[in-house]
C-alpha positions in Angstrom: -6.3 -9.9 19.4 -4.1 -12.8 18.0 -6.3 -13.7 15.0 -8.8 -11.0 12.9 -10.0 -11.1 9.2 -9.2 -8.8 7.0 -13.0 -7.7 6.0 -13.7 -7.0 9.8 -10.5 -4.6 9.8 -11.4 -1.1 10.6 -11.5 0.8 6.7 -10.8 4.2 5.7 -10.0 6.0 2.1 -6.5 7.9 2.4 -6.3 8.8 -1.4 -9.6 8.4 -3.9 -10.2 4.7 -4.9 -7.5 3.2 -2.1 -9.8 2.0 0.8 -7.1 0.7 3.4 -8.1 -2.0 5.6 -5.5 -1.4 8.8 -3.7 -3.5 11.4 -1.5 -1.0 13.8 1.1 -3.4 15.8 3.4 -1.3 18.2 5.9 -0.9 15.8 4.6 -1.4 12.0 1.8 -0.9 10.0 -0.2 -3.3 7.3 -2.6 -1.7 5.1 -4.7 -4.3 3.4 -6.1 -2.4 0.0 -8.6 -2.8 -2.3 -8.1 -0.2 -4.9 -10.2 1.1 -8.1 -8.9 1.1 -11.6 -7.5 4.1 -12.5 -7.0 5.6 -9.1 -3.2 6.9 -8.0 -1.0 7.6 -5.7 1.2 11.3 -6.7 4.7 11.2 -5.9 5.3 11.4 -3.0 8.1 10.3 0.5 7.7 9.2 3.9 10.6 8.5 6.3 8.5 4.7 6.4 10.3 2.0 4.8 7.3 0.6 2.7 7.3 -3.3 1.6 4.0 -3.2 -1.4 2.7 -6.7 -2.4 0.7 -6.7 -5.5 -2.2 -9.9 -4.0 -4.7 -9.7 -7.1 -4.5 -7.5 -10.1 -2.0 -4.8 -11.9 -0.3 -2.2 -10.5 2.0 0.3 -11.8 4.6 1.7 -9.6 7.8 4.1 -9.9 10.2 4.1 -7.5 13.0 6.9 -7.5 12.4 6.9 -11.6 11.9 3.4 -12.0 8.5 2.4 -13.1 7.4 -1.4 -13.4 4.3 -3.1 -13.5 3.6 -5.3 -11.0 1.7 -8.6 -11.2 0.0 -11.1 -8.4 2.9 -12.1 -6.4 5.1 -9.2 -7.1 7.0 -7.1 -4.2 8.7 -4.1 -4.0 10.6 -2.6 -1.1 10.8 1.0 -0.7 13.6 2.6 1.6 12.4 5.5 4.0 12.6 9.1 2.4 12.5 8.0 -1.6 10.1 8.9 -3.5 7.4 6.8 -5.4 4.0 7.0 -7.3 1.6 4.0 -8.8 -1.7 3.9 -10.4 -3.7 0.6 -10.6 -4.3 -0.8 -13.9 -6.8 -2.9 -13.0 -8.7 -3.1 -10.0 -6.4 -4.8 -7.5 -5.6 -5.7 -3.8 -2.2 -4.6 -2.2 -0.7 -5.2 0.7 1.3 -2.3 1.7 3.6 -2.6 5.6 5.0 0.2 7.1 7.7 0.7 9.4 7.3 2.4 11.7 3.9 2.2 12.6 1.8 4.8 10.0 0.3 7.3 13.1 -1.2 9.4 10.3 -3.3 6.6 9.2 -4.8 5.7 12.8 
């Protein structure tokens, strides 16, 4: 399917108050979330590069030490196998892609 929205996606909570909306291509992943205040993500790695957008909201994320909060509009890229952490400040949307594709979140 060429064309899809976002609220039609398949959805599925990985961690509590991060409900992932998914698009699986044949080699990367794009997780749509909409995530509660409060909730986080412990530190943790993958050997996924991970690209996270910020799309509405606040969210705080450290990567490898360094913490910074992130507004609408922000990005951060995060190299496979280094580990990172957030917590949403406010209730926000992300936009987290994966490469390779995520099979643990199919």
């Amino acid at each position: 399917m060429y064309f899809q929205n976002i609220d039609a996606l398949n959805t599925k909570e990985i961690f509590p108050g991060f409900t992932g909306h998914f698009i699986h291509t044949d080699h990367q992943t794009f997780v749509f979330w909409d995530v509660i205040a409060g909730s986080s993500v412990p530190a943790h790695q993958h050997m996924h590069e991970q690209i996270v957008t910020v799309r509405e909201g606040q969210f705080e994320l450290t990567v490898n030490g360094e913490t910074k909060v992130m507004d609408k509009g922000m990005t951060a890229v995060i190299p496979g196998n280094t580990t990172h952490a957030g917590i949403a400040i406010t209730d926000c949307k992300l936009l987290d892609i994966f490469y390779p594709v995520r099979e643990d979140y199919k």
